[in-house]
Backbone as XML, in Angstrom:
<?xml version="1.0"?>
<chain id="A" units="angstrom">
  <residue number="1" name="UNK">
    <atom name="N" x="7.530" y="-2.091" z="19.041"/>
    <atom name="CA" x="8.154" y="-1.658" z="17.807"/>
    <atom name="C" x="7.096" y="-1.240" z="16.781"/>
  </residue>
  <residue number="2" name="UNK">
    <atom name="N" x="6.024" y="-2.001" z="16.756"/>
    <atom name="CA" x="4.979" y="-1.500" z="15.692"/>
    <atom name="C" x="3.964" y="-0.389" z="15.940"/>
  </residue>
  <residue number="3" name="UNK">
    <atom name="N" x="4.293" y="0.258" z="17.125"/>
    <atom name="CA" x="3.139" y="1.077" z="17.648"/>
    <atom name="C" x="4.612" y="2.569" z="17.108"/>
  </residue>
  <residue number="4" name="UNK">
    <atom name="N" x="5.640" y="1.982" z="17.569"/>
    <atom name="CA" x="6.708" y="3.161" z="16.928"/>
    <atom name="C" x="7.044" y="3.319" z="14.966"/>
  </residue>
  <residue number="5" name="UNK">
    <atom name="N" x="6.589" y="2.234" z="14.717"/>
    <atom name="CA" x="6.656" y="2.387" z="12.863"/>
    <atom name="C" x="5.157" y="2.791" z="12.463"/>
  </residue>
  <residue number="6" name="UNK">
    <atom name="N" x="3.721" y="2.485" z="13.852"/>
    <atom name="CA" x="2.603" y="2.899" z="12.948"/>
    <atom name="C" x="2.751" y="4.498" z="13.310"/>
  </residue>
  <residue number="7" name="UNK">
    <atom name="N" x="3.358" y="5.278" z="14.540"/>
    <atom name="CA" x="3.081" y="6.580" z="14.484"/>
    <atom name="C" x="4.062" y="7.457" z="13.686"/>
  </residue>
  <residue number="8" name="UNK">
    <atom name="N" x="5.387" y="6.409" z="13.158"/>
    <atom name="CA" x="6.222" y="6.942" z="12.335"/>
    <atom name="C" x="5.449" y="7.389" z="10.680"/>
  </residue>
  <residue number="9" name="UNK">
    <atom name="N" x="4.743" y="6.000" z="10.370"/>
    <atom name="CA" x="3.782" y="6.642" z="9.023"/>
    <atom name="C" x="2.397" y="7.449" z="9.094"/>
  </residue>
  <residue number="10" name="UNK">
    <atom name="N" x="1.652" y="7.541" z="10.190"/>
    <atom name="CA" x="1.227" y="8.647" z="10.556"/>
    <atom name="C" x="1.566" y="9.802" z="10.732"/>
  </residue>
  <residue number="11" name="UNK">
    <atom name="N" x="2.471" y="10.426" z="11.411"/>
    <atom name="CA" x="3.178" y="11.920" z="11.354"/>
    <atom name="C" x="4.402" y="12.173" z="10.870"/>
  </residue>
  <residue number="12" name="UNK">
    <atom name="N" x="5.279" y="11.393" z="10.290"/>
    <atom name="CA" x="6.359" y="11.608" z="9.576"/>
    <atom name="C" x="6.247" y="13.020" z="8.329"/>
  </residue>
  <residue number="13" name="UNK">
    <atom name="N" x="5.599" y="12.112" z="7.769"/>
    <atom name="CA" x="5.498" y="13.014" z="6.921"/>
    <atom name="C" x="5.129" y="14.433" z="6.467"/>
  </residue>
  <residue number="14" name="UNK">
    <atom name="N" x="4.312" y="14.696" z="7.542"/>
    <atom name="CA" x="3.691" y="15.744" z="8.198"/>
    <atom name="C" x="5.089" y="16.651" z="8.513"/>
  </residue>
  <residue number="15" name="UNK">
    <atom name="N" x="5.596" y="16.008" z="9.656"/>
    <atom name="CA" x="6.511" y="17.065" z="10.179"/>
    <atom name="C" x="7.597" y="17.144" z="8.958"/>
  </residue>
  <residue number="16" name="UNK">
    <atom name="N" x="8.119" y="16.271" z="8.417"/>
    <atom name="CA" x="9.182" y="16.648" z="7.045"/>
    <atom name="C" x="8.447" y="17.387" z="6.338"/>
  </residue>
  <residue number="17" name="UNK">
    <atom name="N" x="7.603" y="17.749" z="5.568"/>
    <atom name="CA" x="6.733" y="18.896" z="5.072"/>
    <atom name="C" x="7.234" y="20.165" z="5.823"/>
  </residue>
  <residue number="18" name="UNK">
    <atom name="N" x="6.604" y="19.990" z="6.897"/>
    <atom name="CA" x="6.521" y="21.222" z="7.760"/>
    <atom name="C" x="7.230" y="21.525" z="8.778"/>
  </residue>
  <residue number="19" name="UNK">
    <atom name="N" x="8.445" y="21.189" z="8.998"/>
    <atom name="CA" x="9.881" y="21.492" z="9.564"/>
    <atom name="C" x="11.371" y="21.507" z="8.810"/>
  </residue>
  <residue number="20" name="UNK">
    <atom name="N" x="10.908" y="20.346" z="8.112"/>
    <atom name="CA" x="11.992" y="20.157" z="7.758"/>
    <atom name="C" x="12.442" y="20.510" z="6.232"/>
  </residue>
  <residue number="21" name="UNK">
    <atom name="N" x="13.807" y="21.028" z="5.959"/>
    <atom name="CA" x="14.279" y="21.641" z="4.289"/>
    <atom name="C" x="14.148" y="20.219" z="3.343"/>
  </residue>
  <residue number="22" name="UNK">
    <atom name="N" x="14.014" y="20.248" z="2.105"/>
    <atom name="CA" x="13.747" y="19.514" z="0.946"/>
    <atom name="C" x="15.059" y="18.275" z="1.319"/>
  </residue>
  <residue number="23" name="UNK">
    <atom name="N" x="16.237" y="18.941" z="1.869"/>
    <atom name="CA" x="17.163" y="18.315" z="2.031"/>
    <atom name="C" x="16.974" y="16.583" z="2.218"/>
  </residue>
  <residue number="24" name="UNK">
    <atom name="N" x="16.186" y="16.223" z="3.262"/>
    <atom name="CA" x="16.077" y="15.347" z="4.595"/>
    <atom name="C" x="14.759" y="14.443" z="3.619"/>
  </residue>
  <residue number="25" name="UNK">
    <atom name="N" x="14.240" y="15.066" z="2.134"/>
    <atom name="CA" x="13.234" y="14.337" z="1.308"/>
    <atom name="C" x="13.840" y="12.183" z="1.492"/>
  </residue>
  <residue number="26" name="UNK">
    <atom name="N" x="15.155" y="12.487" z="1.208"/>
    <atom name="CA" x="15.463" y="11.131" z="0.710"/>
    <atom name="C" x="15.519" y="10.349" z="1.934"/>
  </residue>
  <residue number="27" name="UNK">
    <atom name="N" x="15.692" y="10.823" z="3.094"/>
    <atom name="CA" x="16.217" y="9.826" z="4.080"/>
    <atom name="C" x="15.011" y="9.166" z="4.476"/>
  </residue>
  <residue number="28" name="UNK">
    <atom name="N" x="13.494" y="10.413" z="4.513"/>
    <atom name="CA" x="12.489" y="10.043" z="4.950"/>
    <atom name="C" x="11.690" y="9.219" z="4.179"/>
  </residue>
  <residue number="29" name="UNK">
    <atom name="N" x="12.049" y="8.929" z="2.898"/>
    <atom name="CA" x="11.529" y="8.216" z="1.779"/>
    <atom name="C" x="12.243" y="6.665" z="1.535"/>
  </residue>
  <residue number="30" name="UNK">
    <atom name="N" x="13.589" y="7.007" z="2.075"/>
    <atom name="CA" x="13.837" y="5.211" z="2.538"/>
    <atom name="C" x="13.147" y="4.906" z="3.325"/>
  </residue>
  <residue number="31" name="UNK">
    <atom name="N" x="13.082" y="5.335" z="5.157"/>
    <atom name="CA" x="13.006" y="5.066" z="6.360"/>
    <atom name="C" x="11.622" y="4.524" z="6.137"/>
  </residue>
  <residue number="32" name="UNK">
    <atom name="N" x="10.463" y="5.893" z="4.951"/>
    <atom name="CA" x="9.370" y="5.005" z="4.459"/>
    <atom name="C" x="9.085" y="3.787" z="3.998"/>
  </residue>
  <residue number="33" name="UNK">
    <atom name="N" x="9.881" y="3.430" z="2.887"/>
    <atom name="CA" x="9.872" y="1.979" z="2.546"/>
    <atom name="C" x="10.027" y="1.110" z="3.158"/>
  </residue>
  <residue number="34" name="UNK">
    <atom name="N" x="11.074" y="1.469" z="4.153"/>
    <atom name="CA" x="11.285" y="0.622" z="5.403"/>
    <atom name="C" x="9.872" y="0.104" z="5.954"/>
  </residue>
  <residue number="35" name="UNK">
    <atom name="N" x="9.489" y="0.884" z="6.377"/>
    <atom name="CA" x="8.211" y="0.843" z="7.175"/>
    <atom name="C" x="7.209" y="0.201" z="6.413"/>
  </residue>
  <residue number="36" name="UNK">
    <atom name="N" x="7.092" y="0.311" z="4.713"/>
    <atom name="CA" x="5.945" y="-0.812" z="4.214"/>
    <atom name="C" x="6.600" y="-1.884" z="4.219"/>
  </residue>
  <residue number="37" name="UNK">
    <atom name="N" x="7.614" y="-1.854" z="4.242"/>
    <atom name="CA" x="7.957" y="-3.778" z="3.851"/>
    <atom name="C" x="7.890" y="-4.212" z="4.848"/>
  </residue>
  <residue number="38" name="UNK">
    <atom name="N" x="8.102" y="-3.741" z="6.064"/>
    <atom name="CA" x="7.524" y="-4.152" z="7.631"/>
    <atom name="C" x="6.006" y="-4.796" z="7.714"/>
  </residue>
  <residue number="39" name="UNK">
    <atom name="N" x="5.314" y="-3.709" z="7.096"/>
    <atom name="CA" x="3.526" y="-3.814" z="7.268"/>
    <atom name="C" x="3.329" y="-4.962" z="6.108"/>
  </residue>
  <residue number="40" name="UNK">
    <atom name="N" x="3.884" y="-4.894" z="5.441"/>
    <atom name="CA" x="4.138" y="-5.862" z="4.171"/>
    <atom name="C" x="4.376" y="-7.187" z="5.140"/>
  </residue>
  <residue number="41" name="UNK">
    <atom name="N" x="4.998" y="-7.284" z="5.764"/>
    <atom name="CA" x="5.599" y="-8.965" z="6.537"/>
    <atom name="C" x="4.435" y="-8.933" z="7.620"/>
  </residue>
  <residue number="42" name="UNK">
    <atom name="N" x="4.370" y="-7.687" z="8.191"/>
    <atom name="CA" x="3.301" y="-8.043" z="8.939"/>
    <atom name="C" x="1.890" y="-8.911" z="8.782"/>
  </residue>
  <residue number="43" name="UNK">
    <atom name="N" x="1.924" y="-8.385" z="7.381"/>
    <atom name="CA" x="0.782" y="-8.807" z="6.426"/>
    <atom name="C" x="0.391" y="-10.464" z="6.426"/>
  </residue>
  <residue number="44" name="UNK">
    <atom name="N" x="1.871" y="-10.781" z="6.207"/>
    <atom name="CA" x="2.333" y="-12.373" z="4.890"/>
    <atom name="C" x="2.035" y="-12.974" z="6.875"/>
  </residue>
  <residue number="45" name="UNK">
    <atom name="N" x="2.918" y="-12.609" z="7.645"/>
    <atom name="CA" x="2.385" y="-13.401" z="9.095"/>
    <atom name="C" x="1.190" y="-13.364" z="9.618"/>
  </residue>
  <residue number="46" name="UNK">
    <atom name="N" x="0.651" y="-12.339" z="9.107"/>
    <atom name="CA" x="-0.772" y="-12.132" z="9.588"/>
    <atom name="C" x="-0.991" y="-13.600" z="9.022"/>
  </residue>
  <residue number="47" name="UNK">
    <atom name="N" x="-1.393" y="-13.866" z="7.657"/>
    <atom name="CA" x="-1.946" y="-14.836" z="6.614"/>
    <atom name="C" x="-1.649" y="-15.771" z="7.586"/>
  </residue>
  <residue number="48" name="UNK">
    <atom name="N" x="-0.384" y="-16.025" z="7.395"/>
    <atom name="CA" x="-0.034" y="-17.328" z="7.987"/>
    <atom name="C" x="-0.059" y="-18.212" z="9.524"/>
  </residue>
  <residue number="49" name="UNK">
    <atom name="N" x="-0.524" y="-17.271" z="10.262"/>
    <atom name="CA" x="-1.002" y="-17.723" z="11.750"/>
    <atom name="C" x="-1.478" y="-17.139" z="12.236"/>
  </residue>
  <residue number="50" name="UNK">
    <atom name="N" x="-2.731" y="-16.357" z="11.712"/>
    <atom name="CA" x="-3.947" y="-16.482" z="11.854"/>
    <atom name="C" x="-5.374" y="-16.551" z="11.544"/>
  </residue>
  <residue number="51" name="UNK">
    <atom name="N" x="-5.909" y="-17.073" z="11.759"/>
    <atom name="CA" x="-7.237" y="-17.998" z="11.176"/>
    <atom name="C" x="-7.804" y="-16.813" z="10.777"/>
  </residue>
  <residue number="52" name="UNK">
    <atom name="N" x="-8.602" y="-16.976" z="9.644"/>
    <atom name="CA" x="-9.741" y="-16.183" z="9.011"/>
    <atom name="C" x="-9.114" y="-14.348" z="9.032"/>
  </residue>
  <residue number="53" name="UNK">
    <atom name="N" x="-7.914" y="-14.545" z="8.758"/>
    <atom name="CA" x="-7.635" y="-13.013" z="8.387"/>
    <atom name="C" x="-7.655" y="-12.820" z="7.165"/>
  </residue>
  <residue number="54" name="UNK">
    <atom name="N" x="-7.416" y="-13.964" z="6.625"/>
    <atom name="CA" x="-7.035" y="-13.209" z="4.953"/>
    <atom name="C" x="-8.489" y="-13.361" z="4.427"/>
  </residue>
  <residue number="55" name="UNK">
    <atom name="N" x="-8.806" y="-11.971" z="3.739"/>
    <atom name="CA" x="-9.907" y="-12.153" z="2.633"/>
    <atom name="C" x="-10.681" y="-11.310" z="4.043"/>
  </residue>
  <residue number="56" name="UNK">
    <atom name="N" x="-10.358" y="-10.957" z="4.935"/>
    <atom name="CA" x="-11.187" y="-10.192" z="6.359"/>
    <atom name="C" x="-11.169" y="-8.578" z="5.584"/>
  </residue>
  <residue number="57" name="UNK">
    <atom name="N" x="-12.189" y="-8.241" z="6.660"/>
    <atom name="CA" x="-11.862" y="-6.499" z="6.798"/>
    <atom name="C" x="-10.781" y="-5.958" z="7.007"/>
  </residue>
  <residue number="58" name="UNK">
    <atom name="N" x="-9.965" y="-6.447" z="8.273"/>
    <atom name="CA" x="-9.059" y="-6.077" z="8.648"/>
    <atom name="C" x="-7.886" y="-6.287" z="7.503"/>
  </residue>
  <residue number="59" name="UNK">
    <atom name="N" x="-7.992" y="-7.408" z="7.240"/>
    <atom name="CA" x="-6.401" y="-7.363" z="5.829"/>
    <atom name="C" x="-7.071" y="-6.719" z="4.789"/>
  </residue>
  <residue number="60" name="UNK">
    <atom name="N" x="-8.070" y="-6.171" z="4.357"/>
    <atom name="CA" x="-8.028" y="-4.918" z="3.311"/>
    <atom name="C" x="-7.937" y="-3.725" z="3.919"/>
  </residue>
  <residue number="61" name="UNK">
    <atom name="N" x="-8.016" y="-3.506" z="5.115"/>
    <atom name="CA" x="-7.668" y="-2.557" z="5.762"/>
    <atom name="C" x="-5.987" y="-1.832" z="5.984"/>
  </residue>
  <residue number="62" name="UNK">
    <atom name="N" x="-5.644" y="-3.364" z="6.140"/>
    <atom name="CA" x="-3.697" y="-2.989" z="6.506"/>
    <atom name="C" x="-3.354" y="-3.011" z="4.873"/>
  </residue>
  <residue number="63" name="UNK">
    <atom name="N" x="-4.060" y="-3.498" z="3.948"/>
    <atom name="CA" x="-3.751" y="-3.643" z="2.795"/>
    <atom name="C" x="-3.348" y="-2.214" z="1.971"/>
  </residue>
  <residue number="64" name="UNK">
    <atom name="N" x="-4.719" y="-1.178" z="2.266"/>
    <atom name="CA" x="-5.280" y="-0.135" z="1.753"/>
    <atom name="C" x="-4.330" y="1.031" z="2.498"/>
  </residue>
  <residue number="65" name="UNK">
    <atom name="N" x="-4.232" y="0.885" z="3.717"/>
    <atom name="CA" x="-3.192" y="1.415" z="4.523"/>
    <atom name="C" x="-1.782" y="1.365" z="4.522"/>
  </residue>
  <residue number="66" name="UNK">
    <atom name="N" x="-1.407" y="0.603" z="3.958"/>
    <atom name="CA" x="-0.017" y="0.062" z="3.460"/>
    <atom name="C" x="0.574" y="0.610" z="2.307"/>
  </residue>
  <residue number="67" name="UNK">
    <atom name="N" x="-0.349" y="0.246" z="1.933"/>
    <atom name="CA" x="-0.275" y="0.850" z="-0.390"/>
    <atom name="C" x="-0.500" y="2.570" z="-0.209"/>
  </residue>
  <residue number="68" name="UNK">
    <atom name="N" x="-1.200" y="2.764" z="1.366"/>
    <atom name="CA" x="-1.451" y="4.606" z="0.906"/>
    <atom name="C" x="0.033" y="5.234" z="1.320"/>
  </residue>
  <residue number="69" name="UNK">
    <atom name="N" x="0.841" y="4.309" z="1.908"/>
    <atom name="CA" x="2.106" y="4.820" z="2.105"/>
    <atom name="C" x="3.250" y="5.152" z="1.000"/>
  </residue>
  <residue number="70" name="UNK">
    <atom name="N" x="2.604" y="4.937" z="-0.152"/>
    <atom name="CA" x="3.514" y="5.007" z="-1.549"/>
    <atom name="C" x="3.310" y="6.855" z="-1.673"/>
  </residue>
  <residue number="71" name="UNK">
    <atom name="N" x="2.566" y="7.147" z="-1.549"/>
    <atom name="CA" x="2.146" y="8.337" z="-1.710"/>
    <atom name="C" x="3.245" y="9.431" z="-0.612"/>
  </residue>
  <residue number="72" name="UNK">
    <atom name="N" x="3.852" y="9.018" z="0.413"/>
    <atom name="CA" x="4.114" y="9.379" z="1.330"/>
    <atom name="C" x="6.274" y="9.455" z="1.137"/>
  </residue>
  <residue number="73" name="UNK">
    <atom name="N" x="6.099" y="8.851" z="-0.041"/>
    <atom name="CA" x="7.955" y="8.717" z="-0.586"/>
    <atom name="C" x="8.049" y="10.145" z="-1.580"/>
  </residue>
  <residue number="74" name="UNK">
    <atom name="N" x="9.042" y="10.694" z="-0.891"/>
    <atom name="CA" x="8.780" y="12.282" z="-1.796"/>
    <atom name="C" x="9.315" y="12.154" z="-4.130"/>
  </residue>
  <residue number="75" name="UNK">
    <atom name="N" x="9.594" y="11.259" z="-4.131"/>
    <atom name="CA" x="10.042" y="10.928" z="-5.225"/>
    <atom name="C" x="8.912" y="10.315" z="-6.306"/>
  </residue>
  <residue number="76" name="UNK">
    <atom name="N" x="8.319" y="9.582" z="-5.413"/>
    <atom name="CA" x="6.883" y="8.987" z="-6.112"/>
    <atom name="C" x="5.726" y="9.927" z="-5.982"/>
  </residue>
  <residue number="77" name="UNK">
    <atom name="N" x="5.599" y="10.760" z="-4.730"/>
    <atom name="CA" x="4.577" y="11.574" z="-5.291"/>
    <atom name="C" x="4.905" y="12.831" z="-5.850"/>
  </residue>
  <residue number="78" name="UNK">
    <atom name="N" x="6.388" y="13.197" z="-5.587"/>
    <atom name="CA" x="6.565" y="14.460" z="-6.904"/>
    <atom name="C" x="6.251" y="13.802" z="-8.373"/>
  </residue>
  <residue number="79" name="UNK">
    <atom name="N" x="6.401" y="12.786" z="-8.867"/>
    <atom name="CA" x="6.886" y="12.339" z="-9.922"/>
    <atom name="C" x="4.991" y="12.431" z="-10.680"/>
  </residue>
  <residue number="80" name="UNK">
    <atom name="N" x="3.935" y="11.898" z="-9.725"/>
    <atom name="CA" x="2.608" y="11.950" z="-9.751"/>
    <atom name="C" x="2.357" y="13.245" z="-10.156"/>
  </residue>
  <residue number="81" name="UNK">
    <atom name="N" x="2.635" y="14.245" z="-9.200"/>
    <atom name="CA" x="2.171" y="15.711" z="-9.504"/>
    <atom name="C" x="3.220" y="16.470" z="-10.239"/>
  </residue>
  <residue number="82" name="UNK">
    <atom name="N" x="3.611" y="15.719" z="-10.958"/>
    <atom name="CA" x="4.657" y="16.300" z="-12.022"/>
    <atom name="C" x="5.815" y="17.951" z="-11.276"/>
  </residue>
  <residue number="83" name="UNK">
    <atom name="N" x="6.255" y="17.398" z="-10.143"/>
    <atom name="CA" x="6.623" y="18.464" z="-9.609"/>
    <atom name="C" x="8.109" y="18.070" z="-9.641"/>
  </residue>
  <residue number="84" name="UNK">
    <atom name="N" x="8.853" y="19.143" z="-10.125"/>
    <atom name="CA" x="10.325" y="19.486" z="-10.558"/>
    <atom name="C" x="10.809" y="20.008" z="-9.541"/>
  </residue>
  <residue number="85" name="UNK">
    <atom name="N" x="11.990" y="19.354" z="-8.913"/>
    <atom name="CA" x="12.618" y="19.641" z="-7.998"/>
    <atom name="C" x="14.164" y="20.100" z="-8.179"/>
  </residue>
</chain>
């Protein structure tokens, strides 16, 4: 399941850009959130059973990777680049 939500926030967005009409903005911008609050729990279990992750490379890594998915909700980054839809 997580190898299908990490290639979902890898190329999602990509192909809604570049296939798909403005229409299909909102569905892909839930299905997004979806997907951080996933990496988000992934996170909080990471912490919690297993040793020496938190404060690691790796959890500023899923951290930094997680948070770059805000950028990726068509509502939050029109709203950034002041773009009127």
């Amino acid at each position: 399941m997580m190898v299908i939500i990490t290639l979902w926030s890898l190329f999602a967005d990509d192909i809604r850009a570049s296939c798909l009409a403005p229409s299909y903005d909102l569905g892909f911008s839930v299905v997004t959130q979806i997907v951080m609050i996933i990496f988000f729990l992934e996170i909080v279990v990471l912490i919690i059973f297993k040793e020496d992750y938190f404060m690691s490379f790796y959890f500023f890594l899923d951290i930094l990777s997680t948070v770059s998915l805000i950028l990726d909700i068509s509502y939050i980054s029109d709203s950034m680049l002041n773009i009127n839809s």
